[in-house]
DRENDRENMAR-79561 format. One record per residue (C-alpha): x, y, z. Coordinates in steps of 0.1 Angstrom, whole numbers, padded with zeros to 4 digits, always signed. Example, Ala and Ser with C-alpha at 12.3 -4.5 7.8 and 13.67 -1.06 7.14 Angstrom:
REM DRENDRENMAR-79561
       X       Y       Z
   +0123   -0045   +0078
   +0137   -0011   +0071
This chain:
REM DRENDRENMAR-79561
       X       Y       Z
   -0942   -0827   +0870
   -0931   -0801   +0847
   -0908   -0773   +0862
   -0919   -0737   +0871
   -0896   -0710   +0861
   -0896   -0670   +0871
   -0888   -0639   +0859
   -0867   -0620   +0879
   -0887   -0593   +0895
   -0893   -0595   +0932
   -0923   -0592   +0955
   -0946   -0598   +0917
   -0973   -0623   +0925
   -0971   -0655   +0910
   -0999   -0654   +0885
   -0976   -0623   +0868
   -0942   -0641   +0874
   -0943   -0679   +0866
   -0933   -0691   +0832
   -0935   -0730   +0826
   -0922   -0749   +0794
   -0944   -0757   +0766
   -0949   -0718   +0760
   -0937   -0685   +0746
   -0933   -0653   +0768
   -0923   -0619   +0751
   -0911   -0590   +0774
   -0900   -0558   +0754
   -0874   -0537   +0776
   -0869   -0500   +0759
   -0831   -0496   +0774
   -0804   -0523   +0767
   -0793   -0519   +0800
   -0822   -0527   +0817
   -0827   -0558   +0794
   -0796   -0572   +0807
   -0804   -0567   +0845
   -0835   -0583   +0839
   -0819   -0612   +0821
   -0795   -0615   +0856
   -0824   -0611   +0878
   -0841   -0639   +0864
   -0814   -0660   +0861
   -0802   -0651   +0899
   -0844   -0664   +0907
   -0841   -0697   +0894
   -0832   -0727   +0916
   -0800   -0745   +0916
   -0812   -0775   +0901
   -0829   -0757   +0874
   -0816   -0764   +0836
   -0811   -0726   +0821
   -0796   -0716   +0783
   -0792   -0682   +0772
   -0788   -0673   +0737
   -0774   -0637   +0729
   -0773   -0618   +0694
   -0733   -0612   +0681
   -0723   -0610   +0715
   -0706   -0631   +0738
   -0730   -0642   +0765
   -0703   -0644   +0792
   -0700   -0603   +0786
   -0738   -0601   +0799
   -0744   -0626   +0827
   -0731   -0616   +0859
   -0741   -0637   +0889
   -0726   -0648   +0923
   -0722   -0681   +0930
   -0748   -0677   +0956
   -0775   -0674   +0929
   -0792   -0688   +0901
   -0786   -0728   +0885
   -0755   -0741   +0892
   -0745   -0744   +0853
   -0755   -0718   +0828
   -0756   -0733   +0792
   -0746   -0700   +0773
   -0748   -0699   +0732
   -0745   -0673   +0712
   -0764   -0664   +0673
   -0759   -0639   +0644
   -0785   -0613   +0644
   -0801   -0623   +0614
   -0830   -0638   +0601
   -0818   -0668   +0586
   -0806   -0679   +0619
   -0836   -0674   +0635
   -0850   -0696   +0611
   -0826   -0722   +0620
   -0827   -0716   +0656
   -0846   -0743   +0671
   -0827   -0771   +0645
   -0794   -0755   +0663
   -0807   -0757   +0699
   -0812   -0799   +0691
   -0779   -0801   +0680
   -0764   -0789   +0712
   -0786   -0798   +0741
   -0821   -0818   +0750
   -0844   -0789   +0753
   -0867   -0803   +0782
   -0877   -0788   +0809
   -0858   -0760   +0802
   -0859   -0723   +0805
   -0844   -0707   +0773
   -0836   -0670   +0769
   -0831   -0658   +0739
   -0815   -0619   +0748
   -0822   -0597   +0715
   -0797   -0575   +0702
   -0806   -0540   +0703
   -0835   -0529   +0675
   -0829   -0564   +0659
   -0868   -0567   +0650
   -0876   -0533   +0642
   -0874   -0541   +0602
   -0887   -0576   +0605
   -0920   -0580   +0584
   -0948   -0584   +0606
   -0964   -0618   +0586
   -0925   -0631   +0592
   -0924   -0625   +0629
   -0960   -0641   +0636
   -0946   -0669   +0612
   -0917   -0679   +0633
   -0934   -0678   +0668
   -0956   -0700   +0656
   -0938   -0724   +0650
   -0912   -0720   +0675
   -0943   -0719   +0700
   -0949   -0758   +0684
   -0916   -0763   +0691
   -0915   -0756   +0723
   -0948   -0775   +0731
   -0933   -0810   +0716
   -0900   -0806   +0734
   -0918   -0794   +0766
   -0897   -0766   +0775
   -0899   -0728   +0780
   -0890   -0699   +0757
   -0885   -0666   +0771
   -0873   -0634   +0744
   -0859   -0605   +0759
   -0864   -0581   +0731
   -0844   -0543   +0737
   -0851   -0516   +0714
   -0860   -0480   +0708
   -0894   -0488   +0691
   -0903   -0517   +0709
   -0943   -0501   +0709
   -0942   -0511   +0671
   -0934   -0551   +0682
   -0962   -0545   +0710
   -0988   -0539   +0677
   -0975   -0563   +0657
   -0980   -0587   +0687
   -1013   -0576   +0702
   -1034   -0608   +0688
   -1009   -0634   +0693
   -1021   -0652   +0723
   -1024   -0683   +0701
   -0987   -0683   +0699
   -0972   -0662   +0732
   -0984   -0671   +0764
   -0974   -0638   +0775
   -0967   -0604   +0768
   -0956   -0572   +0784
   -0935   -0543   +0783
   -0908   -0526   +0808
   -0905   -0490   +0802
   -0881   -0469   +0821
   -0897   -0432   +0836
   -0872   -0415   +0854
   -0869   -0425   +0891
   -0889   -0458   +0885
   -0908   -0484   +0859
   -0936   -0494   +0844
   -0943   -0529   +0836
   -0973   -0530   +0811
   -0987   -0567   +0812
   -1010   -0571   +0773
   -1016   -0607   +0794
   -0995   -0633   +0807
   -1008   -0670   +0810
   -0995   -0702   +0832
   -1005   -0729   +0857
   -1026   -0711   +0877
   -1047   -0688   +0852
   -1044   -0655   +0829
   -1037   -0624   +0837
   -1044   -0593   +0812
   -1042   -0554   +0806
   -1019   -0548   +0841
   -1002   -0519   +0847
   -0975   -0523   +0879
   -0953   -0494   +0890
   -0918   -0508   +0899
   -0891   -0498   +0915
   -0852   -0507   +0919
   -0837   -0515   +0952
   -0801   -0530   +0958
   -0799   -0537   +0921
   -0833   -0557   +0918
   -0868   -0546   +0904
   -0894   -0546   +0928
   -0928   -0537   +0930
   -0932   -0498   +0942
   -0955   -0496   +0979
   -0980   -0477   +0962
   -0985   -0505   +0939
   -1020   -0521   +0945
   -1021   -0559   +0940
   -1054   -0559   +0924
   -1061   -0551   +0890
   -1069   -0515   +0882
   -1105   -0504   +0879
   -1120   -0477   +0858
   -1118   -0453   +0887
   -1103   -0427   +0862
   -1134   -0423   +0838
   -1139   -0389   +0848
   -1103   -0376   +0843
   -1092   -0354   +0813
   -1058   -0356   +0806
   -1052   -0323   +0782
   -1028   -0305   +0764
   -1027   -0274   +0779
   -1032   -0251   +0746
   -1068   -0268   +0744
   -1082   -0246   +0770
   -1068   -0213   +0753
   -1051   -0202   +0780
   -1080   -0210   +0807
   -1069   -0227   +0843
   -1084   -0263   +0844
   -1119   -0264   +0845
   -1126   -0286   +0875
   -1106   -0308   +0896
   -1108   -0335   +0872
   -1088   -0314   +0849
   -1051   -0321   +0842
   -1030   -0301   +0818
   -0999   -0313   +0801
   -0971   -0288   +0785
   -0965   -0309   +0756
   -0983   -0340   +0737
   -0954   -0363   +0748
   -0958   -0356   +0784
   -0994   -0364   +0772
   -0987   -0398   +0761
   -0964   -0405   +0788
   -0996   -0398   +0814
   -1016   -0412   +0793
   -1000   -0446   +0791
   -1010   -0452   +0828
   -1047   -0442   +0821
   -1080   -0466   +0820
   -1109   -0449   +0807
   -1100   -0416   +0808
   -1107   -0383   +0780
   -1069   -0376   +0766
   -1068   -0344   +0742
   -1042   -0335   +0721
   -1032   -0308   +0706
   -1025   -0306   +0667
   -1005   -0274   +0654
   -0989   -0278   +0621
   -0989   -0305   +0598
   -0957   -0320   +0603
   -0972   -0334   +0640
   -0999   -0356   +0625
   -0979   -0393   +0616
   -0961   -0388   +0652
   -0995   -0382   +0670
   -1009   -0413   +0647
   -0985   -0434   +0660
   -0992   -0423   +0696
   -1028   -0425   +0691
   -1024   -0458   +0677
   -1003   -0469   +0702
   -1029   -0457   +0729
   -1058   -0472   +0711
   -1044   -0506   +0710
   -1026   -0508   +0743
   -1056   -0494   +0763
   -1084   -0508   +0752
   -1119   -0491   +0739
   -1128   -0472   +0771
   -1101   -0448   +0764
   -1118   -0414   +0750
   -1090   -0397   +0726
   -1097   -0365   +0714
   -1077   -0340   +0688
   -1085   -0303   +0688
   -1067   -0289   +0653
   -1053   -0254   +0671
   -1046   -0240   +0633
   -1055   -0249   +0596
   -1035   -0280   +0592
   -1055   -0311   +0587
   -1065   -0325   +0555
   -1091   -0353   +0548
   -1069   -0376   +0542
   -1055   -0368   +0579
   -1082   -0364   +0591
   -1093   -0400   +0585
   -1060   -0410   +0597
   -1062   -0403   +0628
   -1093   -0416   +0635
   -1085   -0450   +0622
   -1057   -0449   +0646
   -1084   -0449   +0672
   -1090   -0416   +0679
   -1128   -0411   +0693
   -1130   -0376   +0679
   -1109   -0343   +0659
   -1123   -0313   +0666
   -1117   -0283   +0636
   -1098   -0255   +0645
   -1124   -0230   +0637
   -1147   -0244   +0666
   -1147   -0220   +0694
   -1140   -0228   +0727
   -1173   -0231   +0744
   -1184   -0257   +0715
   -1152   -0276   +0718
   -1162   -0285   +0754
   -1198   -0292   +0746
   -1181   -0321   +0717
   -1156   -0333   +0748
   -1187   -0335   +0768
   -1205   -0357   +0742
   -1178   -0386   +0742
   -1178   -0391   +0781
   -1191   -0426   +0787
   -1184   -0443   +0749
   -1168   -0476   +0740
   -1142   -0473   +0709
   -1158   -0499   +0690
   -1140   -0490   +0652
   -1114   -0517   +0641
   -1081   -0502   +0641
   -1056   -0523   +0621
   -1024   -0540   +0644
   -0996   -0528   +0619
   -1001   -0488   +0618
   -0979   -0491   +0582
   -1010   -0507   +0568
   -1032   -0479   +0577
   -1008   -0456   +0569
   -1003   -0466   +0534
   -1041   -0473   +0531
   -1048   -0435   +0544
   -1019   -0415   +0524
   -1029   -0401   +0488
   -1017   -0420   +0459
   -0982   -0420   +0453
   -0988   -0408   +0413
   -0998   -0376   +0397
   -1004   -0360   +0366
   -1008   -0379   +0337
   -1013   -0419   +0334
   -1019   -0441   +0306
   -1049   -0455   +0308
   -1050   -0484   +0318
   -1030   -0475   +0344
   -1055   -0452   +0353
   -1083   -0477   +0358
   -1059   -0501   +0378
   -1051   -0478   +0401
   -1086   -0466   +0409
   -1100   -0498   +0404
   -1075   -0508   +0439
   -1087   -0479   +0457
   -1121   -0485   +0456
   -1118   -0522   +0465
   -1093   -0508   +0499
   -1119   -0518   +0524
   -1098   -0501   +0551
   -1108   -0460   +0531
   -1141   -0452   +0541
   -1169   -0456   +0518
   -1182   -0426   +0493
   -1153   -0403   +0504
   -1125   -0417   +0483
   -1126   -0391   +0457
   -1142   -0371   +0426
   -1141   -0385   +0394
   -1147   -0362   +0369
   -1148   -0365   +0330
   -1140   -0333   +0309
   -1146   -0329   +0272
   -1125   -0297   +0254
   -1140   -0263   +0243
   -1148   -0268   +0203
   -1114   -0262   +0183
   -1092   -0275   +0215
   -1076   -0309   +0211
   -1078   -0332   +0241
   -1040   -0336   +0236
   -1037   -0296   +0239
   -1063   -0294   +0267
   -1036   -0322   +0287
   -1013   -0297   +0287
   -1033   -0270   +0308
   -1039   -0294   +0331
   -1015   -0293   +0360
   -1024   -0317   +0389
   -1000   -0306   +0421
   -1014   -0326   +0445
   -1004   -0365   +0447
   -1029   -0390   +0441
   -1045   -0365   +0418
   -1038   -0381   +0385
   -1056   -0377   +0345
   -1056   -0399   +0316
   -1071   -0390   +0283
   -1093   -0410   +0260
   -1127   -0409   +0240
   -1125   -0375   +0233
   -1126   -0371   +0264
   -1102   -0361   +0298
   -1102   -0379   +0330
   -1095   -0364   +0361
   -1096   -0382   +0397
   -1090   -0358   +0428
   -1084   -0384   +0457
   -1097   -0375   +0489
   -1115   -0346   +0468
   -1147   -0335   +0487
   -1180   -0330   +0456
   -1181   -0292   +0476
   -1144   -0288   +0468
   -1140   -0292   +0428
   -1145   -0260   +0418
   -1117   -0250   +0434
   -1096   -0275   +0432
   -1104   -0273   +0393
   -1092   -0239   +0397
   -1056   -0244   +0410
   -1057   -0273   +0386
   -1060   -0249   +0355
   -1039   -0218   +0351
   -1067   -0204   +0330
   -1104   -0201   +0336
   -1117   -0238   +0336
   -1151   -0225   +0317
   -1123   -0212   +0284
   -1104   -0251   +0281
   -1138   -0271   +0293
   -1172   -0272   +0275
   -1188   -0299   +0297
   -1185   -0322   +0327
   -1197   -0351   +0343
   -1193   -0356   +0378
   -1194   -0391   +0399
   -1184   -0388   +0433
   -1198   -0421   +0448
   -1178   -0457   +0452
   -1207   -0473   +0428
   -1205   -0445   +0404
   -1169   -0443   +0399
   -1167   -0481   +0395
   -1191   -0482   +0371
   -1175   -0456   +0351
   -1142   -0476   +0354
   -1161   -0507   +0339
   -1174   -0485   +0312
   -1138   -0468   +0307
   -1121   -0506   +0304
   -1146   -0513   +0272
   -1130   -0485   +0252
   -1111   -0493   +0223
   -1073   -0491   +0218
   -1074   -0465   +0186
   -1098   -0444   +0209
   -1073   -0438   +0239
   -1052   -0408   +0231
   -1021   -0403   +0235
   -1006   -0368   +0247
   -0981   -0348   +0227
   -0943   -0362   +0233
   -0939   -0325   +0250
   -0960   -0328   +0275
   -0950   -0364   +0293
   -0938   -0358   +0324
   -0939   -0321   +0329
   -0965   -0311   +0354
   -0955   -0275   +0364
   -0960   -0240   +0344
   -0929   -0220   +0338
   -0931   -0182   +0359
   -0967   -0193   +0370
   -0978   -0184   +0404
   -1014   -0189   +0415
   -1022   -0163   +0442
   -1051   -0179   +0460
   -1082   -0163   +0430
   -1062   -0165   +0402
   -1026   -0174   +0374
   -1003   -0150   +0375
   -0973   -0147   +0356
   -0938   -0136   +0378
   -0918   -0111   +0358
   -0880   -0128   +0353
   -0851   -0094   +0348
   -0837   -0091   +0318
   -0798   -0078   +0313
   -0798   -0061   +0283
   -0763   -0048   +0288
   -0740   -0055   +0318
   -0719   -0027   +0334
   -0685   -0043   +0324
   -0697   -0043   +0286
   -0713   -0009   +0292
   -0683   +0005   +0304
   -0659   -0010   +0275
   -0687   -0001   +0245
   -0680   +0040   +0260
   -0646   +0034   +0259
   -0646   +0022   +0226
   -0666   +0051   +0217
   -0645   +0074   +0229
């Protein structure tokens, strides 16, 4: 019969604490300190006859284990690995060369951060095939990863069951823990989405007395966890109310929550990738039944944000002109709905998918067309709201080349190529409504003095059948701008005041007092 390991945390029932060989088991730890004492504690649980090797990262491993001799397997095989890729690679070819792997329990103890700039497609790579490893030589893997952004490994490995057998998290909060469970699997069943409040005592992690054995039901589905700035001021509404002085005390409640209506606050624009990532976070930790809400408190969002967030998995953003009373009424509305939107594992993908492009101003054109050609094909952008496409032909007596250089594109992704006569501007994330205006910060003169026509297409299907039209244009019909004008986007003294161009008046010096002083003297 194989052998039955555990993880060192007392009083945790079995189905939560056995780990057996021919799987992988992944437990993040957010302090390094507390990675170590769990490494102890579960070598201290093990029984004296039980075969144990711990592998640290460019560190000795007899600087980490500490145990009396009235504890744990009577010999400790101890190795110790560069934190590098390459030997990770070559881990499981190194393990065969010093010992026979079965039926044991192997630890591998990560060095601080050492997978926070590991590529995702690499990491899922490697547990796979340490997972078939582990499998043929019938023993047990367990990785102790530490880090400040262990939530990031969490996404990345989210869908892995294939590979892991389990997954959690230990989070320190204070005066006690929180061991967050994504599932953990061995001989007598699995075990998912578990949330356990721990304690230490004498040195050992231990489940807290108000800690229910039973998984949690959704008995929080009529809570709303706010930021306190969403109710203006107001006291909370009812008893089901709870108001938070910050969105990071937010998250931190939040964490804990089932099925409850979490509301954030959004301020100024600099808040909106760090309340992504905790949305995100949420979203894929908690599951669908969570309700996550933004209410913008000032101007600050942007489509492009605006979409963000909700691919992150937020249920709802609420614009900051929406008074109050309405605001509640929208809260109201979401009470009792499954999240069923795919939101993406790795946040950097939807991040990169979500953000403007990182050009502007002018493009040759077949760069042009490639790069719109890309975004129409992102599937992860929704549909119809990429953009405005719109193709300008010159006043009579104005050059395309001279009408490239009164156009001044500020924002990125907003990019032009010219061509056919003709000039092609794309506004990304441009809404049809919004062109005249943005066409006016665009222009530092009236559009209607540079611009005889336009043709608008605003659709996915229209733009990409423009973009096949635009690819069968000839070689001597695609202009090229004046050798000036490459690479300068930006008007010299040019200020544009919110309705119109104005010019900013620079000082002159005719004369300066020292000269004025020695041209008197002179005269004298």
């Amino acid at each position: 019969m194989s052998p039955v390991f555990s993880i060192g945390i007392r009083s945790l029932w079995d189905e939560l604490r056995h780990v057996q060989t021919g799987g992988v088991w992944w437990i993040n730890v957010d302090r390094r300190q507390d990675a170590i004492s769990l490494v102890n504690r579960t070598l201290a649980a093990q029984t004296s006859t039980a075969r144990v090797a711990v592998i640290t990262m460019g560190e000795k491993p007899q600087l980490l284990i500490n145990l009396d001799s009235q504890q744990g397997p009577e010999s400790i095989q101890a190795f110790t690995m560069p934190a590098t890729w390459p030997a990770h690679q070559a881990l499981a070819t190194d393990i065969l060369c010093n010992i026979d792997p079965e039926n044991t329990l192997i630890i591998l103890v990560g060095a601080e951060n050492a997978y926070e700039n590991i590529a995702g497609d690499k990491l899922t790579d490697w547990l796979e095939k340490i997972a078939r490893w582990t499998k043929v030589y019938n023993c047990g893997f367990l990785i102790v990863n530490t880090g400040h952004n262990t939530d990031r490994q969490s996404w990345l490995l989210i869908g892995e069951y294939r590979n892991l057998s389990g997954l959690a998290s230990l989070r320190y909060q204070g005066d006690d823990y929180v061991y967050d469970i994504a599932w953990w699997s061995n001989q007598l069943g699995v075990s998912a989405r578990q949330q356990l409040t721990l304690t230490r005592r004498d040195g050992d992690l231990t489940l807290a007395e108000t800690t229910a054995v039973a998984p949690r039901s959704r008995d929080d589905e009529k809570a709303i966890l706010s930021h306190h700035a969403v109710l203006e001021g107001a006291p909370p509404l009812s008893e089901y109310w709870q108001l938070f002085d910050g969105n990071e005390a937010l998250f931190d409640a939040a964490r804990s929550a089932q099925a409850a209506t979490i509301i954030f606050s959004l301020n100024q624009n600099n808040q909106i990738e760090g309340l992504a990532q905790d949305i995100h976070t949420l979203r894929r930790q908690r599951g669908s039944a969570l309700k996550i809400i933004v209410r913008e408190r000032s101007p600050s969002l942007r489509a492009t944000d605006e979409r963000l967030l909700l691919g992150c998995g937020a249920n709802m953003v609420i614009p900051w002109n929406t008074p109050l009373s309405r605001s509640l009424s929208l809260i109201e509305s979401v009470q009792g709905q499954q999240f069923s939107r795919h939101v993406p594992e790795d946040i950097d993908i939807l991040m990169r998918a979500m953000k403007p492009l990182v050009l502007k101003g002018y493009q040759p054109w077949e760069t042009f067309c490639n790069l719109l050609t890309d975004l129409m094909n992102n599937p992860l952008v929704p549909a119809d709201s990429k953009g405005v496409l719109v193709a300008l032909r010159p006043t009579p007596g104005l050059r395309v080349e001279q009408a490239l250089t009164l156009c001044r594109p500020n924002r990125q992704g907003d990019i032009v190529t010219i061509g056919d006569n003709k000039m092609y501007l794309f506004l990304s994330f441009c809404r049809i409504n919004d062109l005249d205006t943005a066409l006016k910060h665009i222009f530092p003169l009236p559009v209607g003095d540079v611009v005889s026509n336009r043709t608008v297409w605003y659709e996915d299907s229209q733009i990409s059948a423009e973009l096949n039209q635009m690819r069968y244009v000839k070689e001597e019909q695609r202009t090229q701008p004046l050798p000036q004008t490459i690479g300068k986007s930006e008007a010299m003294n040019v200020h544009y005041d919110g309705k119109q161009w104005r010019r900013i008046p620079e000082p002159v010096t005719l004369l300066s007092d020292q000269k004025g002083a020695q041209a008197h003297h002179e005269s004298q």
